[in-house]
Phi, psi and omega in degrees: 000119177289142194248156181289003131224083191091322167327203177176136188262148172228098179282119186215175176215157164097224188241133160206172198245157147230118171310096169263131182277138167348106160112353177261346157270019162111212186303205184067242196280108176260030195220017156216149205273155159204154175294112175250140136280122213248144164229165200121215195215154206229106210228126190218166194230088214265127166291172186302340170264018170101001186256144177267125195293284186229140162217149190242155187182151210219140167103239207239136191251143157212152193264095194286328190328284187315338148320318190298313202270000000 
């Protein structure tokens, strides 16, 4: 859904994954990107170039890094 100025809110349910670039998943490591698997529901917030401002999620979070490993 586009916000009046350019941005854009994005709303999802179910399983889905996300990419965070260094500094976009909040506190902790702000100097490597990480990978989420989100299941549940999803709320996210974009400015007019596309970086994302706030995001929000509700149910079960995992750390694909960490899976990985």
């Amino acid at each position: 859904m586009p916000t009046a100025d350019g941005g854009a809110i994005l709303r999802g349910s179910g399983i889905n994954s996300f990419v965070f670039f260094p500094g976009d998943a909040g506190p902790g490591d702000t100097r490597t990107g990480r990978t989420f698997l989100f299941t549940g529901r999803f709320v996210a917030t974009t400015d007019p170039s596309g970086t994302l401002t706030t995001f929000t999620s509700t149910g079960k979070r995992q750390d694909v890094c960490a899976m990985l490993m």
